[in-house]
C-alpha positions as CSV (number, residue, x, y, z in Angstrom):
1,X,11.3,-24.2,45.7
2,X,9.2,-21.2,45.2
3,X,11.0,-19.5,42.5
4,X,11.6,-22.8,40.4
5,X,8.0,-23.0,40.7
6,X,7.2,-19.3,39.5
7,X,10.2,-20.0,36.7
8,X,7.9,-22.7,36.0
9,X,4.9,-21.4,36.0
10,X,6.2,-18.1,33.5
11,X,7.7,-20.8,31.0
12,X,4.7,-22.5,31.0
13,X,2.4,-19.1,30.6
14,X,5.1,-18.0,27.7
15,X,4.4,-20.9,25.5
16,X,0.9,-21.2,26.2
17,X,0.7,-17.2,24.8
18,X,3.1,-17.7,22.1
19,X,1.0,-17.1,19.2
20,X,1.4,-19.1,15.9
21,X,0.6,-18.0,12.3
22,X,-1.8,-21.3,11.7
23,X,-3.8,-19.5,14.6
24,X,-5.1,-17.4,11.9
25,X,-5.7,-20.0,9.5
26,X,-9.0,-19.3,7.9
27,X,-11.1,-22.4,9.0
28,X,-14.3,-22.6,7.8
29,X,-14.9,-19.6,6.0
30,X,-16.7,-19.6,2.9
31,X,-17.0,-16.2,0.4
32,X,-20.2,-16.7,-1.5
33,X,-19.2,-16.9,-5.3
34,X,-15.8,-17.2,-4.6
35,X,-14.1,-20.6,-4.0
36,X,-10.3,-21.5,-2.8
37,X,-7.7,-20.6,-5.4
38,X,-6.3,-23.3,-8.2
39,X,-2.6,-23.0,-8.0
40,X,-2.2,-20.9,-11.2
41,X,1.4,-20.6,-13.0
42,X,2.6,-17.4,-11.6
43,X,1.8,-19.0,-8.2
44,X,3.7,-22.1,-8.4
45,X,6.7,-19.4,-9.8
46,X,6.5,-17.5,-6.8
47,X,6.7,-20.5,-4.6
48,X,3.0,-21.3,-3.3
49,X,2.5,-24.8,-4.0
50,X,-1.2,-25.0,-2.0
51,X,-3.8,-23.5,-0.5
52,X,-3.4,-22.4,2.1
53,X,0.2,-21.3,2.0
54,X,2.2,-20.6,4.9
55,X,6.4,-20.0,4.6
56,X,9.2,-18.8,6.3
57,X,11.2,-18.7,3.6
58,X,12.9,-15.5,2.9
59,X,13.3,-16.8,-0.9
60,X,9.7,-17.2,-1.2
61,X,8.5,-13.9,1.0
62,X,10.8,-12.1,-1.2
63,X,9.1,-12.8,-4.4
64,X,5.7,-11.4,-2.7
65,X,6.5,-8.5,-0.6
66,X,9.4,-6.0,-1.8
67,X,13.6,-6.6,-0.4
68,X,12.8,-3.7,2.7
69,X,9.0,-5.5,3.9
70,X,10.5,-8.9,3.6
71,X,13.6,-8.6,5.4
72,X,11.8,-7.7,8.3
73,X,8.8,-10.9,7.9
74,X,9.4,-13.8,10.3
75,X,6.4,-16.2,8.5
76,X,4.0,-15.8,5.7
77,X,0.7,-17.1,5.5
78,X,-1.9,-16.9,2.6
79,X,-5.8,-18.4,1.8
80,X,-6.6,-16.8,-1.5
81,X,-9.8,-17.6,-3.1
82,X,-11.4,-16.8,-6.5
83,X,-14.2,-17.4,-9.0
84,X,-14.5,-17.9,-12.7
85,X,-14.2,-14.4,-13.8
86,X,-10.5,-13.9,-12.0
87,X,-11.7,-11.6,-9.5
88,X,-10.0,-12.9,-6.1
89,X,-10.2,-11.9,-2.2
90,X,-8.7,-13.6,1.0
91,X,-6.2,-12.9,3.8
92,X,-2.4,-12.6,4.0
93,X,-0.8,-12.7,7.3
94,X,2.7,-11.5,8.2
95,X,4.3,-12.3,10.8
96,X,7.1,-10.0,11.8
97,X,10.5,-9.7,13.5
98,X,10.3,-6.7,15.9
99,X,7.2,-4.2,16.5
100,X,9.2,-1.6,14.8
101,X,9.0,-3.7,12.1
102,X,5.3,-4.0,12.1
103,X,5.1,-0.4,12.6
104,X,7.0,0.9,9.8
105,X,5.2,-1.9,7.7
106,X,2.1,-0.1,8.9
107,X,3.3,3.8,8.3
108,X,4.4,2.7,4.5
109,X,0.7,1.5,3.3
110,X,-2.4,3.1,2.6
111,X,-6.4,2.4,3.4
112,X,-7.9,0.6,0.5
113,X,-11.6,0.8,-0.5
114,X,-11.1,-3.4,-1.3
115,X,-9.2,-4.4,1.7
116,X,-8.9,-4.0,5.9
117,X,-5.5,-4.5,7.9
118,X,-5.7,-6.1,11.3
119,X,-3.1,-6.4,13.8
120,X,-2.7,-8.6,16.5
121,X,0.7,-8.9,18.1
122,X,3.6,-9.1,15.7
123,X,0.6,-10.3,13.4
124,X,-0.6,-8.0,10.6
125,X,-3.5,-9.1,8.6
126,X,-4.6,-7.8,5.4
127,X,-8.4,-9.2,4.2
128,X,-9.4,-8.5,0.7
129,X,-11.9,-9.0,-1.9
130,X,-12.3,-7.8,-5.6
131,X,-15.7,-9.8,-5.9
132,X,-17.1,-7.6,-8.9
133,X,-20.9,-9.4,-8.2
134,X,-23.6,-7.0,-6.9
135,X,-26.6,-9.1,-7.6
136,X,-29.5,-8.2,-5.3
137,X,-29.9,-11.3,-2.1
138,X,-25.8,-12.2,-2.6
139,X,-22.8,-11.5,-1.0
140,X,-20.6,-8.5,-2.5
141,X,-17.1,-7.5,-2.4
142,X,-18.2,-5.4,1.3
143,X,-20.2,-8.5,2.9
144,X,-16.6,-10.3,2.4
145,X,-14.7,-7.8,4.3
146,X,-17.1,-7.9,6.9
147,X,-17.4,-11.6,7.2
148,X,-13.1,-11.6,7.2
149,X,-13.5,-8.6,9.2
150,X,-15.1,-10.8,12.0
151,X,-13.4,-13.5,11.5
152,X,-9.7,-12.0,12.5
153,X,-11.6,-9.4,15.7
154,X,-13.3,-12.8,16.9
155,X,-9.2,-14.3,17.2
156,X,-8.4,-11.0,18.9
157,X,-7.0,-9.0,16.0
158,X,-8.1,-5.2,16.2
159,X,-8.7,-3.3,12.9
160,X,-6.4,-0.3,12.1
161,X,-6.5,3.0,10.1
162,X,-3.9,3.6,7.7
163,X,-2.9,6.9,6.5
164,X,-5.0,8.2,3.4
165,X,-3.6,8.7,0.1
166,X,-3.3,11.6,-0.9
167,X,-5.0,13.2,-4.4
168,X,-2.7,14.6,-6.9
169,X,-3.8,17.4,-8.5
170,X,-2.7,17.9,-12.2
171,X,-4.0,21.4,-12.4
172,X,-0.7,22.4,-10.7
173,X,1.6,21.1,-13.5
């Protein structure tokens, strides 16, 4: 009777810690200038038919993340946002297969002056924002990152350091 209650028990504990890719949804999160994103014409091409987006359609992940990266994504999730001068900022989340899969996802990208990656789990996170505002009192491209930032650490998700790119020099040629 013991162990069917401990088999129990661990079932019970594995769903209740199984993580879903709505957990990340951004609820509530407003970037000052920016609102959510119209679905624009190389959107609906690509498959994203709302705002937020979430897929696990290889089709569709395919058309937004190269053959290699997409093979290896379980689900896809997107809340883009924008403002009247095209700039645009927001989160993608992948969900993927294996943790060497999230790892090797990792060791192929680079840090980015306009964006953060987060992981949490088989979750990466990548917050960005091209907000091109710097008017003195409102928010700028920074104060996004740091708002998205907090957003993902206050779910659990732990920022991580990407390799640097590396300068080319052209002298050498």
């Amino acid at each position: 009777m013991k162990k069917i209650l401990l088999i129990i028990g661990f079932v019970c504990f594995q769903s209740f810690s199984a993580q879903s890719i709505m957990d990340f949804d951004l609820k509530n999160v407003e970037l000052q200038g920016m609102k959510p994103a119209a679905i624009n014409k190389e959107m609906k091409d690509i498959g994203i038919t709302q705002i937020p987006f979430v897929t696990d359609n290889p089709d569709i992940i395919s058309k937004i993340e190269d053959p290699e990266t997409a093979a290896t994504i379980k689900n896809f999730y997107t809340f883009t946002y924008s403002d009247s001068k095209r700039d645009d900022g927001g989160v993608m989340v992948y969900e993927f297969k294996t943790k060497k899969d999230l790892d090797a996802f990792l060791a192929r990208n680079f840090e980015q002056s306009n964006a953060r990656i987060l992981v949490k789990g088989l979750f990466c996170i990548n917050v960005w924002s091209d907000y091109s505002l710097h008017v003195k009192g409102k928010e700028t491209s920074e104060d996004h990152l740091n708002k998205l930032e907090k957003y993902y650490v206050n779910l659990g998700a732990k920022r991580v350091k990407l390799q640097e790119m590396q300068a080319v020099d052209v002298t050498d040629q």
